[in-house]
PADREN-885456 format. One record per residue (C-alpha): residue number from 1; residue in one letter; y, x negated, z negated. Coordinates in pm, whole numbers. Example, Ala and Ser with C-alpha at 12.3 -4.5 7.8 and 13.67 -1.06 7.14 Angstrom:
<recs>
<rec num="1" residuo="A" Y="-450" X="-1230" Z="-780"/>
<rec num="2" residuo="S" Y="-106" X="-1367" Z="-714"/>
</recs>
This chain:
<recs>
<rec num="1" residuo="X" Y="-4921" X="4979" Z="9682"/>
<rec num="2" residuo="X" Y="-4840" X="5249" Z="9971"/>
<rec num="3" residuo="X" Y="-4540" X="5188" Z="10233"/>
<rec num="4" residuo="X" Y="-4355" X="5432" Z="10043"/>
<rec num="5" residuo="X" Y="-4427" X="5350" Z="9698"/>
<rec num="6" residuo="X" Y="-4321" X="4999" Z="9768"/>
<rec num="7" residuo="X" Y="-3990" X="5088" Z="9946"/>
<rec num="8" residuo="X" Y="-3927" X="5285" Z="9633"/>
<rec num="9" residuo="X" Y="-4011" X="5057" Z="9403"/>
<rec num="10" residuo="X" Y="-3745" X="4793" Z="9586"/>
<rec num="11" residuo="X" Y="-3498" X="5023" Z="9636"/>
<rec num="12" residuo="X" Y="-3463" X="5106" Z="9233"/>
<rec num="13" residuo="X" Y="-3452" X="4719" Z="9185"/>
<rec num="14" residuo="X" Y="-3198" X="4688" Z="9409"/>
<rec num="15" residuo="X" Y="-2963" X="4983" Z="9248"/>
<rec num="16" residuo="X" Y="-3041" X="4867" Z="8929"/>
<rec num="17" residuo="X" Y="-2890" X="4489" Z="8991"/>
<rec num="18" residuo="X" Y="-2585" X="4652" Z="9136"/>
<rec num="19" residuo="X" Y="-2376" X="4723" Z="8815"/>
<rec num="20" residuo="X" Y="-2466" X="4370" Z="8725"/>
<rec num="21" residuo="X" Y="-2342" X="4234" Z="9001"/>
<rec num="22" residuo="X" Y="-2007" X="4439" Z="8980"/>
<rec num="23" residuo="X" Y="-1985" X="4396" Z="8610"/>
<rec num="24" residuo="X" Y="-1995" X="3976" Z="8680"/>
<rec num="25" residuo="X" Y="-1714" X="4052" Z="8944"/>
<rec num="26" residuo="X" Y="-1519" X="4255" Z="8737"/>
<rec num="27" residuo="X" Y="-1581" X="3992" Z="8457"/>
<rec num="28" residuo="X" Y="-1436" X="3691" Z="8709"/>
<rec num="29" residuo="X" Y="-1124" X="3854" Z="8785"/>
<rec num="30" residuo="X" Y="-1057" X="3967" Z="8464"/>
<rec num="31" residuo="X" Y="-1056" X="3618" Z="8341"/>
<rec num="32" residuo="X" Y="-897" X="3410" Z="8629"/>
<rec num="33" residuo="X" Y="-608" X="3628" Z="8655"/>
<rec num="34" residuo="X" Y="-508" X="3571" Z="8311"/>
<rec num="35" residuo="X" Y="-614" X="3172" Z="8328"/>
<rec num="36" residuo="X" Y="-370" X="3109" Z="8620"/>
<rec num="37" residuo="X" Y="-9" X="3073" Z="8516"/>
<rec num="38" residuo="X" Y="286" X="3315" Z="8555"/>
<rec num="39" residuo="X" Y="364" X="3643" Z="8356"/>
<rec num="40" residuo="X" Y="383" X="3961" Z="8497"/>
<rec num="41" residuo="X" Y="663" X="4022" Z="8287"/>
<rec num="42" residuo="X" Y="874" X="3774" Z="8460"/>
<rec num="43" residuo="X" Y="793" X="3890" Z="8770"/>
<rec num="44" residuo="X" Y="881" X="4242" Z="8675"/>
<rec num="45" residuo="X" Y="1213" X="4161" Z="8461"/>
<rec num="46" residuo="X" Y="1293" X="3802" Z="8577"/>
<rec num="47" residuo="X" Y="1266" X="3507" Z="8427"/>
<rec num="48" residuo="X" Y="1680" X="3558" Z="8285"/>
<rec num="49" residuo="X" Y="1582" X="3888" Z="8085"/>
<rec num="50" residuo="X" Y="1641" X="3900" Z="7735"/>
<rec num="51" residuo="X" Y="1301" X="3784" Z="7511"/>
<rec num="52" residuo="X" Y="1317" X="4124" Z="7328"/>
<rec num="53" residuo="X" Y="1300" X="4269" Z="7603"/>
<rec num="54" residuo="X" Y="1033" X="4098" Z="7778"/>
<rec num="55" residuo="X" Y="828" X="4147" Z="7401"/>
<rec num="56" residuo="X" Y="858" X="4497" Z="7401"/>
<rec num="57" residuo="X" Y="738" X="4535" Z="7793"/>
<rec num="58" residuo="X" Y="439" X="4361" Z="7716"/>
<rec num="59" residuo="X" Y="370" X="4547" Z="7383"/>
<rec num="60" residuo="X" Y="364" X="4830" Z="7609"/>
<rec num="61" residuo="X" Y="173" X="4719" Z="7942"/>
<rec num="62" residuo="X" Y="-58" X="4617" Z="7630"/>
<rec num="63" residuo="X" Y="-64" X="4250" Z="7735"/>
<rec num="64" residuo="X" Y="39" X="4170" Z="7390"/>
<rec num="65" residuo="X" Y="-329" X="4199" Z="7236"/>
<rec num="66" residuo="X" Y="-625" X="3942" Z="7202"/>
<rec num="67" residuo="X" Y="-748" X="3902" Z="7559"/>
<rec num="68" residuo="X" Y="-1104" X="4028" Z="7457"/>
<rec num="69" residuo="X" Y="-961" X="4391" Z="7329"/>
<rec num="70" residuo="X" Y="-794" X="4387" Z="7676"/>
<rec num="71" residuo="X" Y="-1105" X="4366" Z="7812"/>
<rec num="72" residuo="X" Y="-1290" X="4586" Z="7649"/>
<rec num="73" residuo="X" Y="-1013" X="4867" Z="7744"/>
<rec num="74" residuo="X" Y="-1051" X="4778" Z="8086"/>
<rec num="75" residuo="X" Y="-1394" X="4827" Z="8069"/>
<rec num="76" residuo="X" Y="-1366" X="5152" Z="7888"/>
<rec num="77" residuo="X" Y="-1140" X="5258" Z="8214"/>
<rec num="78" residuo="X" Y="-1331" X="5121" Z="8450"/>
<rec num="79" residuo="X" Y="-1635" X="5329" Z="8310"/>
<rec num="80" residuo="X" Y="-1328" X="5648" Z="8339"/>
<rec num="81" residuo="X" Y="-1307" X="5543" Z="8763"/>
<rec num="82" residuo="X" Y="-947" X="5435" Z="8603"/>
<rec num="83" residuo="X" Y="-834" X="5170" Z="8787"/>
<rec num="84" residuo="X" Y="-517" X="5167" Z="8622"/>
<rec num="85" residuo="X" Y="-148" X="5191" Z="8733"/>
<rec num="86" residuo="X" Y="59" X="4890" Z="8883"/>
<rec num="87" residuo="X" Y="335" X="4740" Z="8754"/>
<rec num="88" residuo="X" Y="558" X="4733" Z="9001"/>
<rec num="89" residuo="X" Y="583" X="5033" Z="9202"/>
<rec num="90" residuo="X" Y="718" X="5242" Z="8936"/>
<rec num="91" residuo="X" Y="369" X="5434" Z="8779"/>
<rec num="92" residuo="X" Y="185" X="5492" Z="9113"/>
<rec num="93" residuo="X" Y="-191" X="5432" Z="9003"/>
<rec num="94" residuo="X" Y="-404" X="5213" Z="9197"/>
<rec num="95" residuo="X" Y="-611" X="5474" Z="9365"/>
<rec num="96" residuo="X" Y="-275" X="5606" Z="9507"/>
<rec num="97" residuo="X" Y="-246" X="5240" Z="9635"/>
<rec num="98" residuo="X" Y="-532" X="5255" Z="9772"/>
<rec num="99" residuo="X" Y="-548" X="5619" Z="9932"/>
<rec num="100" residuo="X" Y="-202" X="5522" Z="10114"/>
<rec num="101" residuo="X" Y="-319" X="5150" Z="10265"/>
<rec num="102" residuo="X" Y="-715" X="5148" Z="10285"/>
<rec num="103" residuo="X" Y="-688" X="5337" Z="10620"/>
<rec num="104" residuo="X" Y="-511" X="5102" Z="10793"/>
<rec num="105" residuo="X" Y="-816" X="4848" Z="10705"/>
<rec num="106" residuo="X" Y="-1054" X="5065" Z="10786"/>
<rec num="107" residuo="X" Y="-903" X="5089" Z="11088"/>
<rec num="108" residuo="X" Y="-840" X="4780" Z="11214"/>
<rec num="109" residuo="X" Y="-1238" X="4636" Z="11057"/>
<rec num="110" residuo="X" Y="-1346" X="4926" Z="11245"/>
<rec num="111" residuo="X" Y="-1189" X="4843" Z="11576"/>
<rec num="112" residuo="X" Y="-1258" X="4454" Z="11541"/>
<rec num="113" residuo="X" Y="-1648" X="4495" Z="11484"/>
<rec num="114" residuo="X" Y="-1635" X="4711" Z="11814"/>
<rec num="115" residuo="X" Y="-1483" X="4441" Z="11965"/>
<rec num="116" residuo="X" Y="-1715" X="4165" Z="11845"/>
<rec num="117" residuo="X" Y="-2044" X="4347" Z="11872"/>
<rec num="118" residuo="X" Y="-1973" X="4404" Z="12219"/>
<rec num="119" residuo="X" Y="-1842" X="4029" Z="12298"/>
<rec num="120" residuo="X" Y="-2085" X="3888" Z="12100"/>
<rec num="121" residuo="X" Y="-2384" X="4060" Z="12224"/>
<rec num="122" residuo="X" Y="-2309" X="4042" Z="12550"/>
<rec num="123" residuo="X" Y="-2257" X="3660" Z="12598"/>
<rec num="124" residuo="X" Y="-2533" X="3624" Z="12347"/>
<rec num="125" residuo="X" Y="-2755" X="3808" Z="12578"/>
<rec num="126" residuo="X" Y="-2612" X="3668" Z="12945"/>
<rec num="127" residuo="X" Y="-2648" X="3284" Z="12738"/>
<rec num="128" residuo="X" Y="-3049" X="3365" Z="12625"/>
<rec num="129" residuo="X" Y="-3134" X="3526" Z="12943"/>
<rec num="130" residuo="X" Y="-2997" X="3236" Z="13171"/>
<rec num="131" residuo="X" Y="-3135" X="2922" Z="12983"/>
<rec num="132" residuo="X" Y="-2976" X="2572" Z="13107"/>
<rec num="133" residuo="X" Y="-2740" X="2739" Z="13282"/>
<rec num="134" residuo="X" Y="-2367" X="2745" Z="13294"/>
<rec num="135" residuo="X" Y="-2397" X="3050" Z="13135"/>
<rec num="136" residuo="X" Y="-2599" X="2897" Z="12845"/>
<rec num="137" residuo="X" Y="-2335" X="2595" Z="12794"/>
<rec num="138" residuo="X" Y="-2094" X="2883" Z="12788"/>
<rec num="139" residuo="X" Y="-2234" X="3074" Z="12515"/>
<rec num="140" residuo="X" Y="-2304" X="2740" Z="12311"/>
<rec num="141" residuo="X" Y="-1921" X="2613" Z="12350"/>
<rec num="142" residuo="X" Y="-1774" X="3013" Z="12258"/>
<rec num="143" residuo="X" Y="-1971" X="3078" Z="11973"/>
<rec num="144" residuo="X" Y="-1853" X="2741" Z="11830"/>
<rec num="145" residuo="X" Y="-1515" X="2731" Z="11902"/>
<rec num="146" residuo="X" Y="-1425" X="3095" Z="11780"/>
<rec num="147" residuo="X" Y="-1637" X="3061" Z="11478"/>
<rec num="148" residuo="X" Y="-1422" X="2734" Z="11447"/>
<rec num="149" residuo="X" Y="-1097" X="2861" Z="11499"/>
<rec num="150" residuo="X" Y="-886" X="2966" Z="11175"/>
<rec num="151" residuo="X" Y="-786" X="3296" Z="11178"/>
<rec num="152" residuo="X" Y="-417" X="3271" Z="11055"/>
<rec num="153" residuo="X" Y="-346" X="3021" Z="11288"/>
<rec num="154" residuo="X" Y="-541" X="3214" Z="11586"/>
<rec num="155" residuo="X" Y="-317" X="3492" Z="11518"/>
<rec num="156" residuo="X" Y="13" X="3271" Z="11518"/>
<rec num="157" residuo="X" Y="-59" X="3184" Z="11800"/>
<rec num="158" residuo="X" Y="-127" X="3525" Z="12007"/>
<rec num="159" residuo="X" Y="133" X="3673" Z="11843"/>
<rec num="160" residuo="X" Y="387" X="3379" Z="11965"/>
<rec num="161" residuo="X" Y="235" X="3410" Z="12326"/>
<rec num="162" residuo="X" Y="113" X="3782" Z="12371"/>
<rec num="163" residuo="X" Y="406" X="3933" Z="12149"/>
<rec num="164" residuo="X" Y="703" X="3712" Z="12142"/>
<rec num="165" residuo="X" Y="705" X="3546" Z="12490"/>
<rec num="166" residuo="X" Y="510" X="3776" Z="12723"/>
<rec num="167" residuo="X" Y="642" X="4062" Z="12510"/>
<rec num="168" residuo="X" Y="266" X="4306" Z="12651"/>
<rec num="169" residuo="X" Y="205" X="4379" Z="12255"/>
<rec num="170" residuo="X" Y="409" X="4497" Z="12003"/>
<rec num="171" residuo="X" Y="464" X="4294" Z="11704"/>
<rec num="172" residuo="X" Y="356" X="4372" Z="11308"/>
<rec num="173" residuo="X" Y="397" X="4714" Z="11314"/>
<rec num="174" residuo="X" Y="103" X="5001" Z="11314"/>
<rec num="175" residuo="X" Y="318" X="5284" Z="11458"/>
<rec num="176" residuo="X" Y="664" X="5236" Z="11628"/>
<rec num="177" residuo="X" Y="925" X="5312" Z="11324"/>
<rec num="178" residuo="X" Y="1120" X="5559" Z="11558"/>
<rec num="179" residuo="X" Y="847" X="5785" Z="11627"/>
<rec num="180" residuo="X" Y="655" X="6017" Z="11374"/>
<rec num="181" residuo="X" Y="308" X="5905" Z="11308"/>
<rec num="182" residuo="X" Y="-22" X="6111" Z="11330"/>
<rec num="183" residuo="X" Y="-78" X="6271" Z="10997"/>
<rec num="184" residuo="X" Y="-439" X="6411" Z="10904"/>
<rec num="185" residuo="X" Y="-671" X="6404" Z="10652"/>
<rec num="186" residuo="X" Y="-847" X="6082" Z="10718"/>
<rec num="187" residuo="X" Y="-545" X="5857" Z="10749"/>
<rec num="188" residuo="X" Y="-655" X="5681" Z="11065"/>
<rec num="189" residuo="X" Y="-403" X="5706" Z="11308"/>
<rec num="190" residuo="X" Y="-649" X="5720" Z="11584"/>
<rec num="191" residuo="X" Y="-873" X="5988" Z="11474"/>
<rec num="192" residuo="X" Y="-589" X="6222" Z="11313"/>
<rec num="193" residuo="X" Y="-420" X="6191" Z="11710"/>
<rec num="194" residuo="X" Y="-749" X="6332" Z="11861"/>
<rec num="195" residuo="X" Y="-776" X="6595" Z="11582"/>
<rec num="196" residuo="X" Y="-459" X="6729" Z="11655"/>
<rec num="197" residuo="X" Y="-526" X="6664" Z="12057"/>
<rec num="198" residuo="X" Y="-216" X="6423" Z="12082"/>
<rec num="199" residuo="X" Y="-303" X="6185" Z="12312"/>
<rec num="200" residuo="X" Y="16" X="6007" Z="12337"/>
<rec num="201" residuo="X" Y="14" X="5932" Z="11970"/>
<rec num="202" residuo="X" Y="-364" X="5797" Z="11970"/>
<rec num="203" residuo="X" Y="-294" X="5517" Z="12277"/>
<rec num="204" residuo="X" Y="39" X="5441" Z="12095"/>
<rec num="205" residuo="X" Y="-197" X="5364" Z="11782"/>
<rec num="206" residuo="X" Y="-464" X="5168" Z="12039"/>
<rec num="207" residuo="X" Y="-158" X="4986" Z="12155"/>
<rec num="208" residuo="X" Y="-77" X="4878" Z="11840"/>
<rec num="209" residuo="X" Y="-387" X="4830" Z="11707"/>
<rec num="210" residuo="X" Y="-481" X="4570" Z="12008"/>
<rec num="211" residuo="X" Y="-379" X="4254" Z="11935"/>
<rec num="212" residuo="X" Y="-478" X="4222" Z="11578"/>
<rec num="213" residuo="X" Y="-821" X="4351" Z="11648"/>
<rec num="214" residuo="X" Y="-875" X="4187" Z="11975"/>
<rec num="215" residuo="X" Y="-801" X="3808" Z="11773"/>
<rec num="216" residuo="X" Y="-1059" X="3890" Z="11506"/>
<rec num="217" residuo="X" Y="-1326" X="4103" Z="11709"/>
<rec num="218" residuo="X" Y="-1339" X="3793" Z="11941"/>
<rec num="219" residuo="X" Y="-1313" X="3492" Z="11632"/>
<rec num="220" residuo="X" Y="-1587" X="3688" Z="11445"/>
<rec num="221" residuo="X" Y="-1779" X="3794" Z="11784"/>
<rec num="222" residuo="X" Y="-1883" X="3375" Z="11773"/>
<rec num="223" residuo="X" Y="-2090" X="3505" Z="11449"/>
<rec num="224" residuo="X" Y="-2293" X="3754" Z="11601"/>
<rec num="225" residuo="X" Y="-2323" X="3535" Z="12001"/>
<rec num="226" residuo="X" Y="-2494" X="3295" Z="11824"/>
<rec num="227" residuo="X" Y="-2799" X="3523" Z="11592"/>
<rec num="228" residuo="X" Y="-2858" X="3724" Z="11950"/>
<rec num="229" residuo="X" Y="-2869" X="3383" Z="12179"/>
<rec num="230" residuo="X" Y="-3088" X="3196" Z="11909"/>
<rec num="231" residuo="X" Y="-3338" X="3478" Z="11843"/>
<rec num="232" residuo="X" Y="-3333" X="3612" Z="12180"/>
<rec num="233" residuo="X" Y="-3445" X="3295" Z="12326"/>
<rec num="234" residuo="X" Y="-3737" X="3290" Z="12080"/>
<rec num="235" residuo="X" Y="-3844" X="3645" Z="12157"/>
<rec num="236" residuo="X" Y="-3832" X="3575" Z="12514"/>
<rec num="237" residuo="X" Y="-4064" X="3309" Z="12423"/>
<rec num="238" residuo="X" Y="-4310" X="3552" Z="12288"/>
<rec num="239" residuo="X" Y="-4669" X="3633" Z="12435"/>
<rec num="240" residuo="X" Y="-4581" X="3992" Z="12485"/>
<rec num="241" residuo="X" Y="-4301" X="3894" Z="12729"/>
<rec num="242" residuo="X" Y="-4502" X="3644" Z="12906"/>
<rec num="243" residuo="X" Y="-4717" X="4004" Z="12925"/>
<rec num="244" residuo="X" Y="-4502" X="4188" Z="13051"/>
<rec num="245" residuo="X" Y="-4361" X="3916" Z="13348"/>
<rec num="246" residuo="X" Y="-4713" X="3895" Z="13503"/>
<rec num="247" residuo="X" Y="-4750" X="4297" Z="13521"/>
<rec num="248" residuo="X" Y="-4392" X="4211" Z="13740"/>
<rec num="249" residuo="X" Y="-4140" X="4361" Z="13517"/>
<rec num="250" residuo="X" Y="-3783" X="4288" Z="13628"/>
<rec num="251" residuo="X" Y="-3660" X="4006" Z="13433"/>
<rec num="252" residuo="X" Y="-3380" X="4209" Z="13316"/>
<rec num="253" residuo="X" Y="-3556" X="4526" Z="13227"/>
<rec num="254" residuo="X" Y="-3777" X="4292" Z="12985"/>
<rec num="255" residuo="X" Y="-3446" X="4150" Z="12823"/>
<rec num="256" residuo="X" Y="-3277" X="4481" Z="12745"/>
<rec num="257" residuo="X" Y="-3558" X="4711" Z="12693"/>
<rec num="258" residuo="X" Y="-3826" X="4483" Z="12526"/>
<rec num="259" residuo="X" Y="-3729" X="4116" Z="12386"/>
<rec num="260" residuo="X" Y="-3361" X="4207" Z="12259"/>
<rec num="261" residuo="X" Y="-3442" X="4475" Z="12024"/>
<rec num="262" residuo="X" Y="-3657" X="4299" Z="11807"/>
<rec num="263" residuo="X" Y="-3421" X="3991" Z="11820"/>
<rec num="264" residuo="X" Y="-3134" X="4251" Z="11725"/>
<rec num="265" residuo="X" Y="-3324" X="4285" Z="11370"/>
<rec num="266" residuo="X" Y="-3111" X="3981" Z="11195"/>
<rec num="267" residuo="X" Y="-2816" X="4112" Z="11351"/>
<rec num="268" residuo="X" Y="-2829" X="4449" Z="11165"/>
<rec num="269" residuo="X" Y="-2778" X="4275" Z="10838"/>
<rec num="270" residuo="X" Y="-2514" X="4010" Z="10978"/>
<rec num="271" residuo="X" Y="-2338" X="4326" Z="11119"/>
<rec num="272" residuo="X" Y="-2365" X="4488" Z="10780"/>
<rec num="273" residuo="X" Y="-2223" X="4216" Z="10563"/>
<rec num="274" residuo="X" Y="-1969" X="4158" Z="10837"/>
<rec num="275" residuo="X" Y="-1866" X="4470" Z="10825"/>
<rec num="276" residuo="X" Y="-1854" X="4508" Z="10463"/>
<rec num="277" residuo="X" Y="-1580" X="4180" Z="10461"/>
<rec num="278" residuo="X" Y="-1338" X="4326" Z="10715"/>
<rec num="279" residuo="X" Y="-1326" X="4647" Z="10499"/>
<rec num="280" residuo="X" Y="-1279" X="4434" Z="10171"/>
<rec num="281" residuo="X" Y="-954" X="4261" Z="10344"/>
<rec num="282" residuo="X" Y="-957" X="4034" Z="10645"/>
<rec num="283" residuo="X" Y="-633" X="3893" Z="10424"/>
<rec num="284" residuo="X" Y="-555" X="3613" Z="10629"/>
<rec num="285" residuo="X" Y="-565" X="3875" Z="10959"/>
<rec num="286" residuo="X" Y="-373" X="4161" Z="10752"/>
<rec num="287" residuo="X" Y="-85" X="3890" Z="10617"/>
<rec num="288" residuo="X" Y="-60" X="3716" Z="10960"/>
<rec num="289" residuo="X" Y="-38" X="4010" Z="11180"/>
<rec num="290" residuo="X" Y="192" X="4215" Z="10886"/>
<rec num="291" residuo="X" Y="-31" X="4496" Z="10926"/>
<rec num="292" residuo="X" Y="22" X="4756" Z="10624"/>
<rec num="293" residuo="X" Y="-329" X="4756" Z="10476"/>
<rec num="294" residuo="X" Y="-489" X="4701" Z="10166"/>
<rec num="295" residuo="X" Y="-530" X="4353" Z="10185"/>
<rec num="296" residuo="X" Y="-184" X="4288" Z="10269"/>
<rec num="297" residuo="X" Y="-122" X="4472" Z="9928"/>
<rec num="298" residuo="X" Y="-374" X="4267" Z="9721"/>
<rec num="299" residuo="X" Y="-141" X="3955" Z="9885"/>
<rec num="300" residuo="X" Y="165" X="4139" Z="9767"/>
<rec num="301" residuo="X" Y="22" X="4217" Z="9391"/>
<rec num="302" residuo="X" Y="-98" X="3880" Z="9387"/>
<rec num="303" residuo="X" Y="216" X="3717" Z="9444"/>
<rec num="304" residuo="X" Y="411" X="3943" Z="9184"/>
<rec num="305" residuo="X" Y="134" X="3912" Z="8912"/>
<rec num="306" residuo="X" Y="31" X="4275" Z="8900"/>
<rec num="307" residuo="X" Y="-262" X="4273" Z="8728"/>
<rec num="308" residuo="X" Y="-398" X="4606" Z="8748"/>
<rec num="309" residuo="X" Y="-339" X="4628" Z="9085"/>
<rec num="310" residuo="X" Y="-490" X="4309" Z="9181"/>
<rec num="311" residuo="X" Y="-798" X="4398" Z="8933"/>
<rec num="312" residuo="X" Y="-869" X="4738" Z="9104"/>
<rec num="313" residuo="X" Y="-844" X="4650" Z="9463"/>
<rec num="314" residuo="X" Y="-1036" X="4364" Z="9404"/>
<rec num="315" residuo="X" Y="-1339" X="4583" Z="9210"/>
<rec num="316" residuo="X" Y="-1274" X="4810" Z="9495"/>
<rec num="317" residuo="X" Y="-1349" X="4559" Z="9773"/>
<rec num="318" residuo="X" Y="-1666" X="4427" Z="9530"/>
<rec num="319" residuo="X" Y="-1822" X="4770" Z="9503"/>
<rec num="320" residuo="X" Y="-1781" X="4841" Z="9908"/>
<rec num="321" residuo="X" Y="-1979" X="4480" Z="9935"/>
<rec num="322" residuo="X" Y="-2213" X="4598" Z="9717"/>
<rec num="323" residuo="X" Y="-2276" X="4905" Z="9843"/>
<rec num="324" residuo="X" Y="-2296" X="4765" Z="10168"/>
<rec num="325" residuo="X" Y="-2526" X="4515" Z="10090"/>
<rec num="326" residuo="X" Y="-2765" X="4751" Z="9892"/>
<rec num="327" residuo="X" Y="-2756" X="4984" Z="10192"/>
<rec num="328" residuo="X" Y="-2842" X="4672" Z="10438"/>
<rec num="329" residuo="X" Y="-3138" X="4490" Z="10257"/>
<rec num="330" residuo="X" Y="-3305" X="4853" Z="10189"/>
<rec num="331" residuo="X" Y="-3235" X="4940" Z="10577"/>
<rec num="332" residuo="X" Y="-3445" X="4587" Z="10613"/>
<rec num="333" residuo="X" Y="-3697" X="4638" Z="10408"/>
<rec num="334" residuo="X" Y="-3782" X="4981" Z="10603"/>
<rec num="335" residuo="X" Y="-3756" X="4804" Z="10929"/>
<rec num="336" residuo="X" Y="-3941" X="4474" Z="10803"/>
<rec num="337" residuo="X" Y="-4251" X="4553" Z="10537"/>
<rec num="338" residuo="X" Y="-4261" X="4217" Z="10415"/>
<rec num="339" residuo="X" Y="-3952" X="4163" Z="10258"/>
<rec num="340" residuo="X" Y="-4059" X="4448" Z="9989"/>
<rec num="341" residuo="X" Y="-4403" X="4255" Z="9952"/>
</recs>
């Protein structure tokens, strides 16, 4: 079979397993929301209202009929892109949900990858290129501790010293509440600013965007120090480097240009899936830091038992993870020919 034919021929496999693997994720949720106790009702009434009441609400939120033709209309509007409309903010539909927060995620995954890609790589690199060093012990003691380090109680804790005592960052808020924020068509308060050439708005979003994405980048930065120092130091091991010393190549030239690209191969898909999570809802960073993204509205739905909320940012996340996923293993298979043989 031909390079192409066989990149094809994976490629198809892999989109055809995809609404499988959303269907089982849509199939999960469905079920363990309704297995874990509470009732949305409750939550939207309180527990004091009258039963008729409560009866007639969930005759018409349709939570009244067998569980199985509840989920065969979900499935019917999932197949619609229906996500549904959430019970508690008063008819918006999830997609408005998730129009208004998913930028603020996207934003702060965005920044916090830069951040880690850069911190990782770079002590990766510095640790493989100076083995047995201080530099090496470095590298090995970083990318343990941050990958180590909870991220809820990381960010208690730079928020109590950064925020609250040294006072340098402002605290759970994107944009200052007395000042208008960017507005734009992408929802990203950095990029609308430098549409609309308004500098002062886009550092007031960097400014406010620094702390939370500074604490992840570096606690997820551990991930990606440790794939570049591990593979690096085998590639430097490699006959073509040994090559490449004796024709008196700088030792630094053969690092950057020649040994870490091909060690950078595992960190594409790493970066991928990575990438993929912090868009689906770094909750723990999102509830911590009370930054206003999607996420921190899953935590919100979740706590007041809004089902088709919770079900349709949930299948939302899945399908980015997905997608993301698909995208990464074909992007490996046209880097790597023997993962499609």
């Amino acid at each position: 079979m031909s390079r192409s034919k066989a990149l094809q021929a994976y490629t198809i496999v892999r989109l055809l397993l995809a609404p499988l693997m959303l269907w089982t994720i849509v199939t999960v949720v469905f079920l363990l929301l309704r297995a874990t106790p509470g009732d949305p009702v409750d939550a939207i009434l309180g527990p004091k209202a009258p039963e008729e009441v409560k009866n007639a609400m969930r005759e018409q939120l349709g939570l009244g009929k067998p569980l199985w033709l509840q989920y065969l209309n979900y499935l019917g509007d999932l197949l619609r892109f229906d996500l549904g409309t959430s019970l508690t903010t008063r008819g918006q539909t999830v997609w408005e949900i998730i129009q208004q927060y998913f930028p603020a995620t996207v934003e702060i995954a965005v920044c916090s990858m830069i951040v880690a890609l850069v911190v990782g790589i770079g002590v990766g690199t510095l640790s493989a290129g100076r083995p047995n060093s201080g530099w090496d012990v470095f590298g090995r003691l970083f990318g343990i501790i941050t990958y180590a380090l909870p991220a809820f109680w990381m960010g208690m804790i730079v928020q109590l010293v950064f925020a609250v005592q040294l006072q340098w960052f402002p605290l759970g808020t994107r944009f200052p509440i007395t000042q208008t924020p960017p507005a734009g068509p992408t929802g990203l308060y950095t990029i609308d600013s430098l549409l609309s050439l308004n500098f002062g708005q886009f550092f007031t979003s960097l400014y406010h965007l620094a702390l939370p994405s500074l604490t992840l980048g570096i606690l997820i930065s551990g991930i990606f120090e440790r794939i570049v120092r591990v593979n690096l130091k085998q590639t430097l091991l490699a006959d073509y480097v040994e090559a490449a010393r004796a024709r008196g190549i700088p030792e630094s030239k053969i690092i950057i240009s020649h040994a870490l690209k091909n060690a950078m191969i595992p960190v594409i898909t790493v970066m991928g899936l990575t990438l993929a999570a912090l868009l689906g809802g770094a909750i723990l960073t999102e509830v911590t830091f009370s930054w206003p993204g999607l996420a921190n509205r899953l935590y919100e739905a979740i706590s007041l038992r809004d089902y088709p909320t919770v079900q349709g940012i949930v299948v939302f996340f899945a399908a980015i993870v997905v997608m993301a996923s698909i995208l990464i293993d074909i992007l490996n298979a046209f880097i790597d020919p023997r993962i499609r043989y």
